[in-house]
LOLUM-731724 format. One record per residue (C-alpha): x, y, z. Coordinates in steps of 0.1 Angstrom, whole numbers, plus 5000, padded with zeros to 4 digits. Layout:
N
XYZ
...
***
This chain:
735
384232544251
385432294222
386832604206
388332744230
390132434245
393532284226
391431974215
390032114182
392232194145
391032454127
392132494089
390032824081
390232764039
391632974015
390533344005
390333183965
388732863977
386232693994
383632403990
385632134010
383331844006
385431563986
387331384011
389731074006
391530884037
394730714035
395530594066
398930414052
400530734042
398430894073
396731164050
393331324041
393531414006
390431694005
388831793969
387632193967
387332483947
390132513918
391832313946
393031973961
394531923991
396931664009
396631744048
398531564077
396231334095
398331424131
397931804120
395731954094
397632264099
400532054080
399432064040
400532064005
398232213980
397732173937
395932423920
393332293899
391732603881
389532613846
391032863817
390033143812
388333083779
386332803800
385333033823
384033293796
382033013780
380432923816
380033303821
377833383786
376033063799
374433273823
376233083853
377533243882
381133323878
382133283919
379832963927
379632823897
382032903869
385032713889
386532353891
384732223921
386231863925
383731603927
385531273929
388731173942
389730793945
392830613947
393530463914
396430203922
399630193944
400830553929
398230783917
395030903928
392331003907
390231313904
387231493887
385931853886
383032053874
385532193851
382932513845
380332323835
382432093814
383731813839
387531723832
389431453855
393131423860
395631163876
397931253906
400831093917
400931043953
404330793953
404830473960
405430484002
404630724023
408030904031
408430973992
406331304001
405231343967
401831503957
401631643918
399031643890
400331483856
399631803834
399831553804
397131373805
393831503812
390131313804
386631413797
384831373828
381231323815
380031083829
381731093863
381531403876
378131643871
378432003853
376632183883
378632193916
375132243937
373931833925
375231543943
377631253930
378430963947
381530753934
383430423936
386830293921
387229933922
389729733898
390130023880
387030083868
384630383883
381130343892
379530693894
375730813900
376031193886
374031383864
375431343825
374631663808
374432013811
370832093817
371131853850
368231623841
369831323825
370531133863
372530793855
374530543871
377730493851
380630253848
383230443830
387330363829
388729973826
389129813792
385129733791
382529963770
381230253795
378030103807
374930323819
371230303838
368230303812
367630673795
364430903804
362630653821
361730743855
360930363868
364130413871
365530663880
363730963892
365431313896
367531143922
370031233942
373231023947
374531013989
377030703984
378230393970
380030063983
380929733972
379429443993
380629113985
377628843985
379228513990
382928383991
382728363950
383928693938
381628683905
379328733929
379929113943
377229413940
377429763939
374829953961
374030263956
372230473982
370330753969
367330953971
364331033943
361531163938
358430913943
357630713911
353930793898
350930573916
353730513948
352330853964
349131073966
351131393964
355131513956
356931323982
360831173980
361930843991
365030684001
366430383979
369030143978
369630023947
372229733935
373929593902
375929353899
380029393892
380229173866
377529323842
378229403809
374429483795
371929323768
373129133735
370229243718
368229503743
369829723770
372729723752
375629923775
373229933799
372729763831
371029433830
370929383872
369529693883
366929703914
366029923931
363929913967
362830173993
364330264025
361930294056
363130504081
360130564105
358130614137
355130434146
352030644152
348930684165
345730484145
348530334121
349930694106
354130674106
355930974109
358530934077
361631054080
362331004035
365531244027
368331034033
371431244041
374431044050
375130624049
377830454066
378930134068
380029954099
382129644089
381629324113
383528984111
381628924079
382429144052
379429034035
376729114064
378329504074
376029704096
374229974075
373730334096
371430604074
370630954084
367331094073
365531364079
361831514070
360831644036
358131854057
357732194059
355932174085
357631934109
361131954113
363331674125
366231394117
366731064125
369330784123
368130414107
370230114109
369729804083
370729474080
372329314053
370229044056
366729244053
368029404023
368929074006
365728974017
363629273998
365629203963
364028843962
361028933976
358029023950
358929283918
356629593919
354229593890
351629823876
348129663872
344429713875
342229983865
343530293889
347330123878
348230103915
351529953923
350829543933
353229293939
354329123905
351928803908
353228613878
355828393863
359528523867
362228393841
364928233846
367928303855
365628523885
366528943873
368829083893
371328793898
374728793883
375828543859
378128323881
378727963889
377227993923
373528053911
373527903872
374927813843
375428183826
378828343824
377828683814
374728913807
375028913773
373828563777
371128583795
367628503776
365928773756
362928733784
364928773813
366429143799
362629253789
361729173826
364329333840
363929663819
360429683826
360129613867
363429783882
361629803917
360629583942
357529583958
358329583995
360529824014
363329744035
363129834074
365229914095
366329714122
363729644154
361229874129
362430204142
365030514145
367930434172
368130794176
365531074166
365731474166
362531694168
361832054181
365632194175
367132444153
369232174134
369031864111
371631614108
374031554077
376431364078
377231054101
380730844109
380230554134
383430384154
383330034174
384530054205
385529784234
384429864268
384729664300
381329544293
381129484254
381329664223
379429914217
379330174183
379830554192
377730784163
379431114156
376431284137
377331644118
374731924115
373432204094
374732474118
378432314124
377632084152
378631744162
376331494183
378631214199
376030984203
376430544215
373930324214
373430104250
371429804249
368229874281
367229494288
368129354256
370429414223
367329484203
366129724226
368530044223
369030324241
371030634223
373230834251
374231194240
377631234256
378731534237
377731824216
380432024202
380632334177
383232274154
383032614131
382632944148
380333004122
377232814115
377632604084
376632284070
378732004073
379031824045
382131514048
382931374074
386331084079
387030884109
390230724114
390630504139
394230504137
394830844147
391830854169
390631184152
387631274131
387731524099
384831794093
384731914064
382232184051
381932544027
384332714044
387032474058
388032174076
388532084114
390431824136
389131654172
389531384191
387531094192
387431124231
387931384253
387931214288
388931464312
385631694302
384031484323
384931574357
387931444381
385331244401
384730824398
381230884400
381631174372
383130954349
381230654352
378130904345
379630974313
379030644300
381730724271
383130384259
386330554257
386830644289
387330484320
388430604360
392030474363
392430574403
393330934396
391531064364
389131024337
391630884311
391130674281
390330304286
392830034270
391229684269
394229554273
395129724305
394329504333
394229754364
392429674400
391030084403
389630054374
385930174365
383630194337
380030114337
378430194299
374829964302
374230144335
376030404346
376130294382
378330504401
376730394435
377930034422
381430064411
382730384431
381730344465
385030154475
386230504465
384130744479
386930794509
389430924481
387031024456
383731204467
382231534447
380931674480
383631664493
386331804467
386232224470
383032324455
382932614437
381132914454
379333254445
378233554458
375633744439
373734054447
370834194433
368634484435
365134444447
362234414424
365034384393
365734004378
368933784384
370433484369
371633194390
373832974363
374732614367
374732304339
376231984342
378731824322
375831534318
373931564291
371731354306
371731474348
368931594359
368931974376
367832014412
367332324429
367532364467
367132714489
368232774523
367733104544
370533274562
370933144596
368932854589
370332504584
366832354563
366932304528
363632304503
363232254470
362732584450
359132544435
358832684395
356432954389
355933244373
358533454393
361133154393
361833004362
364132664355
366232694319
369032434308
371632704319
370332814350
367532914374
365733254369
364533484392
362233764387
361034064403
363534004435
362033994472
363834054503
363433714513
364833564484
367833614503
369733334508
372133034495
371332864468
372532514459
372632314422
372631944423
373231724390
371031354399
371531144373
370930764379
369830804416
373430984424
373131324433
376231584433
376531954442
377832174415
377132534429
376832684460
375633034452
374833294479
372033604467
371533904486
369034164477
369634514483
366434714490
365535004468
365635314494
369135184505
369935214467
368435514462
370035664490
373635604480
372835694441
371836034455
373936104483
376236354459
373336484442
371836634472
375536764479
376436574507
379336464497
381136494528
378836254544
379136084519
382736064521
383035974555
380435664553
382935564522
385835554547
384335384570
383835134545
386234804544
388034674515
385334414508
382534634511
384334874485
384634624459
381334514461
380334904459
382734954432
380934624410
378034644419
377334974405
379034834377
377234554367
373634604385
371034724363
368834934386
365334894383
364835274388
366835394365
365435344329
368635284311
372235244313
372935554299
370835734330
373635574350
376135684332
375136024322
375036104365
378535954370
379936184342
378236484357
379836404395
382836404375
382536704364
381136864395
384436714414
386436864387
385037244387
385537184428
389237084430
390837404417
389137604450
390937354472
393837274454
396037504476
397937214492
401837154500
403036964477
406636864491
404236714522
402636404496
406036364475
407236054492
403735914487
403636004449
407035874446
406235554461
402435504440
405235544407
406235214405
402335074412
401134834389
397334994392
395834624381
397234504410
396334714433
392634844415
390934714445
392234974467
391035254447
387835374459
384435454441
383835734417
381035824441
383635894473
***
């Protein structure tokens, strides 16, 4: 339906390109700047369609080099770009694989948006070691502040030498610990932000959100584990140890988990996606994480949210530290220097105006207990929204505040593995730290199934930007008029953007003050707010749609009906002709109940009847379908399949005359579309229309000795016919 409908913007890629994961979003000059293969794109946020394009390819001796590595010269000997920032007012910067030998690049974007420009400066090119990884399959996570980039990438070739850098500015490059896994551990970089921790801007961190492979003693088996690690901005290494390398590292573990039975959690440890809701307090944002299982066995995703506070909490809580005879992981028990590790020189916290200052015992400290012993949970200790028993996992996740009539409330739009997106809010049940997650929509956004792997919200366009392997896609933040032209319908919906305006579903405007307006999130109460309009507005009453099915007896039909809802509840009723009582079609084994309909097997003269779909959501119950069955008996079947076998045709003929004009298009589909228990196939079916066709044929030239100049007004007339039109009066094959 999403692809189908006007609401979705396809750019399908191009034939020498792909890998459309690096996104940048400049909402002043309203673009999406989008890194690729050999590629880097500058689309038009009101239009993807729109775009300007620079070709960003390796040489040809690059690509020979990459090639006698024994590298894949399609998906991997190629510039895939990695990172792509905005440098300053002017240029953007930009960083590729380079064939395994990462390169980076300037590009001048202009100094206002109508300049239109969008051009690489050929003449000055960097190493990009450091910044971007050699192979396009690892991860890299990247932030340019004050003109100095803060990567977590792989350095070398092999892929084993996992770092977080700070490379550019006028400082020395400055780099995690070497080969030490209490470090870093085979990890995997998802995303990094600057969070400021007081007023005093000496004070700001970098977190880095990332996932690794569980340090030795942490876990009985293999198992990964989600981190969030932090340095401080103003770090500039050792004097005398960890010289160029980061003095302020920690590290601590993300919980994202669901209570169990006799104490066992069900772990949801492979972070995918972070995103960071901003509130009134840039230093306390909302953190939203999507994780899902590291199991091969059970298969699921979930979405975490974190405080701020919490996490602050965890990095002065107790160091972890290796001790006793198993050397178990305890919390660090004894004296830690001062300045505490971890803080940055500052005035706020102590007299030290850079690392390089800081004691000799502080720096051992530091290099020697990176972790921290407790984890940080989420908030209220579980998922807000959790995935199990589907075909999917979640990837990528881009969260939007949104003022209703009854609050704020934040509306997730979760990506997929299969090219999905979940439109998901989160609704308070009696209190703000109880939440409820409401799916309002699920839309396909790639014909195809394909991972989705960026995703960009911008709230001044109202859009959100898929990107993924094969291209990138456009759609609305809201859709409001999918949800019915009912009050009651749209109230169900329980979409933050949407409200009932008097006539239509429409988007709601906090600012508009009108009396018909309705829009109920926390409840959904259509009883509530739409009954003052039930005279004007009620679903029974509007023209509801109606069917006539038929169906053979002892074959199988399919009675479809699903609600806009999500969340509505189906309800099957039966009534029998000539009877006004209703009852409630009971499940068994002959009547089964899917999402998309009601199933009936091995058909019975009595199932004849109409039969009526209700959506009851929230103690409101509408009728969507009104569907009327009748089963045709096999000897009546029989009779008229073999009617012209037994050559009575002209019996045959005269009971088709007889016929009316609805009665011969229901002859003329039904044989069409009915699949006849008797016959074994379709191609039975088939096989005796084509020989009555050719019986008719080896029959008409006995009796073709008719006068013609008695039917030439007739033919004369049937020339200007337009046969669609007027199919229905043609007769069946059969007659």
């Amino acid at each position: 339906e999403m692809l189908e409908s006007n609401n979705i913007i396809n750019f399908n890629g191009l034939a020498n390109s792909s890998s459309y994961h690096t996104f940048l979003l400049d909402e002043e000059r309203s673009r999406l700047y989008v890194g690729a293969k050999d590629h880097i794109f500058s689309f038009n946020l009101v239009n993807i369609k729109e775009y300007q394009k620079i070709v960003w390819p390796v040489s040809h001796s690059r690509r020979d080099e990459c090639k006698w590595a024994g590298k894949d010269i399609l998906r991997e000997c190629a510039n895939f770009v990695k990172v792509l920032k905005a440098f300053n007012q002017t240029h953007l910067y930009a960083c590729g694989t380079g064939a395994f030998h990462p390169m980076c690049a300037y590009i001048e974007v202009g100094s206002h948006p109508e300049d239109n420009i969008f051009k690489m400066e050929d003449s000055h090119f960097e190493n990009g070691r450091g910044k971007s990884p050699y192979d396009p399959k690892l991860l890299t996570a990247s932030l340019l502040v004050d003109g100095e980039l803060y990567s977590g990438t792989a350095a070398d070739f092999m892929g084993r030498d996992f770092a977080i850098f700070r490379t550019l500015g006028h400082h020395h490059p400055i780099r995690t610990e070497q080969h030490d896994s209490r470090w870093l551990n085979d990890p995997r970089f998802i995303s990094v932000h600057l969070i400021p921790e007081s007023d005093n801007p000496e004070d700001d961190k970098i977190y880095f959100f990332f996932r690794e492979n569980a340090i030795d003693g942490e876990h009985t088996g293999k198992a990964t584990h989600a981190r969030i690690g932090q340095i401080c901005k103003n770090d500039f290494g050792g004097h005398r140890s960890l010289v160029n390398k980061w003095t302020t590292f920690l590290k601590a573990r993300l919980i994202c988990s669901v209570p169990g039975p006799n104490g066992i959690d069900t772990h949801f440890d492979e972070l995918q996606d972070v995103f960071l809701m901003n509130s009134k307090d840039p230093k306390s944002p909302i953190v939203y994480g999507v994780f899902t299982t590291s199991s091969n066995i059970f298969k699921g995703s979930a979405v975490c949210m974190y405080s701020m506070t919490d996490v602050r909490r965890v990095f002065l809580g107790p160091y972890a530290h290796r001790d006793g005879p198993n050397y178990q992981w305890v919390p660090y028990q004894g004296r830690v220097p001062y300045p505490r590790p971890g803080t940055c020189p500052s005035k706020t916290f102590g007299g030290f105006d850079s690392t390089k200052d800081l004691p000799d015992e502080v720096i051992t400290f530091a290099r020697s207990h990176p972790a921290m012993y407790n984890p940080v949970f989420p908030i209220n200790n579980r998922p807000i929204m959790i995935k199990t028993d589907v075909d999917y996992q979640f990837t990528q996740i881009v969260v939007d505040r949104v003022d209703a009539e009854d609050g704020q409330y934040d509306v997730m739009f979760i990506g997929t593995d299969i090219g999905t997106v979940l439109k998901v809010v989160s609704i308070p049940k009696e209190t703000w730290h109880d939440l409820e997650e409401v799916l309002l929509e699920e839309m396909t956004v790639f014909r195809e199934p394909t991972v989705i792997s960026a995703m960009k919200i911008s709230t001044k366009q109202q859009q959100l930007y898929i990107g993924s392997a094969t291209g990138v896609s456009q759609l609305p933040l809201h859709r409001c008029d999918v949800y019915g032209k009912a009050c009651a319908e749209c109230c169900l919906a329980r979409d933050p953007y949407c409200a009932w305006d008097g006539s239509s579903c429409s988007r709601y405007f906090p600012t508009a003050k009108r009396r018909t307006r309705r829009q109920d999130i926390r409840n959904g109460d259509p009883l509530t707010h739409c009954s003052d309009l039930q005279h004007h507005d009620n679903p029974s009453s509007q023209t509801l749609e109606e069917k006539i099915i038929y169906g053979v007896e002892n074959s199988s039909t399919f009675l479809e009906c699903s609600p806009k809802s999500q969340r509505a509840v189906v309800y099957w009723q039966f009534q029998k002709q000539n009877d006004d009582r209703k009852e409630e079609i009971k499940v068994d084994d002959r009547m089964i109940r899917t999402e998309q309909g009601l199933l009936l097997r091995s058909l019975q003269r009595r199932d004849s009847g109409i039969y009526f779909c209700h959506a009851v959501e929230h103690g409101f119950m509408q009728t969507l379908l009104k569907v009327t069955l009748e089963v045709i008996d096999t000897d009546h079947l029989e009779e008229l399949l073999h009617k012209e076998e037994d050559g009575d045709a002209s019996k045959t003929k005269d009971a088709t005359n007889s016929m009316t004009p609805s009665q011969k298009i229901w002859y003329r589909d039904f044989m069409q579309l009915i699949n006849h228990p008797n016959l074994n196939t379709m191609d039975e079916f088939c096989e005796q229309v084509w020989k009555r066709d050719r019986k008719q044929r080896r029959q008409r030239p006995a009796n073709a000795q008719v006068n013609t100049n008695k039917w030439k007004h007739l033919q004369e007339n049937k020339k200007g016919r337009n046969r669609r039109t007027h199919e229905f009066e043609r007769a069946p094959r059969s007659v």
